[in-house]
C-alpha angles and dihedrals in degrees: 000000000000122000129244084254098059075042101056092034085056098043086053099051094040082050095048098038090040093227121132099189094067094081102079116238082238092070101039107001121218109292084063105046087058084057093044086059095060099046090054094054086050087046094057092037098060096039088054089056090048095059095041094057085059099042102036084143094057090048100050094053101052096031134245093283096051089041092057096048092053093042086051092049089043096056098054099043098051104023119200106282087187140064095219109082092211089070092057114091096046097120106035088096082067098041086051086054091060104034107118085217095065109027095116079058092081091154093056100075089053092048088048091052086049082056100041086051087049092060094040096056087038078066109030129121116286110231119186116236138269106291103233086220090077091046091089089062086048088055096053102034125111108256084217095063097033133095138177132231118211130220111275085232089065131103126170118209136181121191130164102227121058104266094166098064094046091048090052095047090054101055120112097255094053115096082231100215100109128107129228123203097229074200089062095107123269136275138236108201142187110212105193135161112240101191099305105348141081118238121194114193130190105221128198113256082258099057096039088049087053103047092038087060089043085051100059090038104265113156119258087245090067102031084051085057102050087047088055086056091067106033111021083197101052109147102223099181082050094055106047090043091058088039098065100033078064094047098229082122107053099151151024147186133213 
C-alpha cells in the first residue's frame, strides 16, 4: 500500500518528465496510467498557450515549432509554483538567455522580458491619483526630504538592443515583414497602464535615470541630480508636473 505522498511524488515526476510509465502499476494500475497520458498531454498543452498568450512576439520570431520545444523544455524545468496561471511564464526571459538554441538570439531573452513586463502591468495593482489637494504640500516640500511613490502599474526597463521596435513591428496589426538591426542601440523604457491598456514608452537617459532613483526610494534631491547627469538642462518642475497628470507619480513623503 503506498501513501498519498509516494503518490503525489510519483504523479509529479510521471507530469513533468512526460512520461506515464513512471508511476508503477502497483500504485495506479493500467487503466489509470492510459488516463494519466492523456492528462499529461492536456497538462503541456495548456501550459505552453499560456505562455504563448504572454510571449506572442517571441513566438512569432522563432516560429511556432521552435516556440513549442522551448516551452516543453521550460516547463519541466521550472514547473508552475502558483496557482494563478498568470504568474507562470516569469522566468522563461531568463530560460531563453540560456537556451543553447537560441543562444545566437541574444536579443530574444530581452524582447521576452518587454513581454513578460507588458502582462505584469496589464495586471498590476490600480492606485488613484495624486489628490490635487496635497499638491500644495508638493509644492512646498524640501526636495531633499521628499520622495515619490509610482504608480504600482509601472516597470522600468533598460535593454541594449531595441526591443521596442521589435516589439511594434511584431503586433498583429503590423505587415511583419520589416526588418529590425538587434545592433541599433539600446532602449530605456517606461511600461505603464493607461486605463486598460498597456503604454510603452520609450523615455530620454535623464528621465530614466530620474524615475529609476525615485523607484528604489531614493529622494527627489538625488534622483534630480543623476538625471542632471544626463541632461544639464533636465526640467524638473516639468517633469514632475507631467508625471503626476499621467498619473506615473501618485504619491509622496516628506
Amino acid at each position: 500500500m503506498h501513501s498519498l505522498h509516494e503518490f503525489q511524488v510519483a504523479f509529479a515526476a510521471a507530469l513533468l518528465e512526460q512520461d506515464a510509465s513512471a508511476i508503477h502499476e502497483s500504485i495506479c494500475g493500467d487503466a489509470t496510467q492510459e488516463r494519466l497520458a492523456v492528462y499529461i498531454g492536456n497538462t503541456y498543452h495548456n501550459l505552453r498557450e499560456a505562455l504563448r498568450a504572454v510571449y506572442p512576439v517571441v513566438d512569432r520570431l522563432v516560429g511556432e515549432q521552435f516556440f513549442d520545444y522551448a516551452a516543453n523544455r521550460y516547463i519541466r524545468d521550472h514547473p508552475s509554483q502558483s496557482g494563478d496561471i498568470q504568474r507562470f511564464g516569469e522566468s522563461f526571459p531568463a530560460f531563453l538567455g540560456s537556451f543553447p538554441p537560441a543562444i545566437s538570439l541574444r536579443y530574444l531573452a530581452d524582447t521576452a522580458t518587454l513581454e513578460w513586463l507588458v502582462h505584469e502591468v496589464f495586471h498590476a495593482a490600480d492606485h488613484a491619483p495624486l489628490p490635487l489637494s496635497e499638491l500644495s504640500s508638493l509644492a512646498g516640500a524640501e526636495c531633499s526630504t521628499l520622495s515619490l511613490k509610482l504608480h504600482p502599474a509601472c516597470r522600468l526597463f533598460a535593454s541594449a538592443f531595441p526591443v521596442l521596435r521589435i516589439w511594434e513591428v511584431n503586433q498583429p496589426e503590423s505587415p511583419g515583414n520589416e526588418r529590425v538591426d538587434a545592433k541599433a542601440g539600446g532602449d530605456q523604457l517606461l511600461v505603464h497602464r493607461v486605463g486598460f491598456a498597456v503604454d510603452i514608452q520609450a523615455l530620454p537617459g535623464s528621465e530614466f535615470a530620474m524615475l529609476t532613483a525615485l523607484h528604489e526610494g531614493q529622494t527627489v534631491d538625488d534622483a534630480y541630480d543623476l538625471a542632471l547627469r544626463r541632461d544639464p538642462a533636465f526640467a524638473l518642475g516639468e517633469f514632475i508636473q507631467r508625471r503626476i497628470l499621467d498619473s506615473t507619480i501618485v504619491g509622496f513623503e516628506l
